[in-house]
N, C-alpha and C positions, 0 to 999 in steps of 0.2 A: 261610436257604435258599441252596443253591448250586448254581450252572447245572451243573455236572458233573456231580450227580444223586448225589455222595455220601453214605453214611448209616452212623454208628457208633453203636453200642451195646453195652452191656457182653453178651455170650453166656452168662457163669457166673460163680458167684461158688463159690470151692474154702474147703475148711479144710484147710490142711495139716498135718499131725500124723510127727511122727517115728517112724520104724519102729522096731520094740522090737528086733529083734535086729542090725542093721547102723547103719553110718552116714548111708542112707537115708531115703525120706520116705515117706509115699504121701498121695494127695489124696483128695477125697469132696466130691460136692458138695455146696453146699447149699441153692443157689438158682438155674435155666436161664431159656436164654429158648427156645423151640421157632421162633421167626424175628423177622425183624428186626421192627420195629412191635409183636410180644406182648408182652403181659405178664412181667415176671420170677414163676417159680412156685418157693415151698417145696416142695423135693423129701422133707421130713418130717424129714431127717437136721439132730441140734442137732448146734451147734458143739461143739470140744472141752470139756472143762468148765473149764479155767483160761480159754479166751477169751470163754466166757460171760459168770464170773465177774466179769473185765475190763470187761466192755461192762454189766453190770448194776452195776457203779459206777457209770456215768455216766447210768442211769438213775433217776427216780424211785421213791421206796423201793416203793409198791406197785404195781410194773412187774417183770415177769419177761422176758427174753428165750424162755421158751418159749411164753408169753402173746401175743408178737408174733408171733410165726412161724405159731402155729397160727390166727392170727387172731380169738384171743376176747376180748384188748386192743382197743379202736377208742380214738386220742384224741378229750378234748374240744373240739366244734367251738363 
């Protein structure tokens, strides 16, 4: 806690993806907060498919990252 009364939190989480025809980027979100204290919400949008694929290495084999997002994975408690 701090007497200043400051309060950070993450606001979005982007997937950045390369623009197909420039040297450019463009972002897309994939997860907001609507104010400070809520919730982070899936905005529905998956990640690109190589960063998927990435992050479902590091998951167990019958775990999908789309599984997480849409919330029909729960782990075991």
């Amino acid at each position: 806690e701090d007497d200043r009364g400051l309060r950070r939190q993450v606001s979005e989480i982007l997937a950045v993806a390369p623009a197909l025809a420039t040297d450019d980027f463009t972002t897309e979100p994939i997860f907001h907060r609507r104010a400070i204290g809520e919730p982070m919400e899936w905005t529905g949008v998956q990640p690109p498919d190589a960063l998927a694929e990435r992050i479902e290495r590091a998951l167990p084999p019958d775990v999908s990252v789309k599984e997480i997002l849409s919330g029909e994975w729960r782990p075991e408690r």
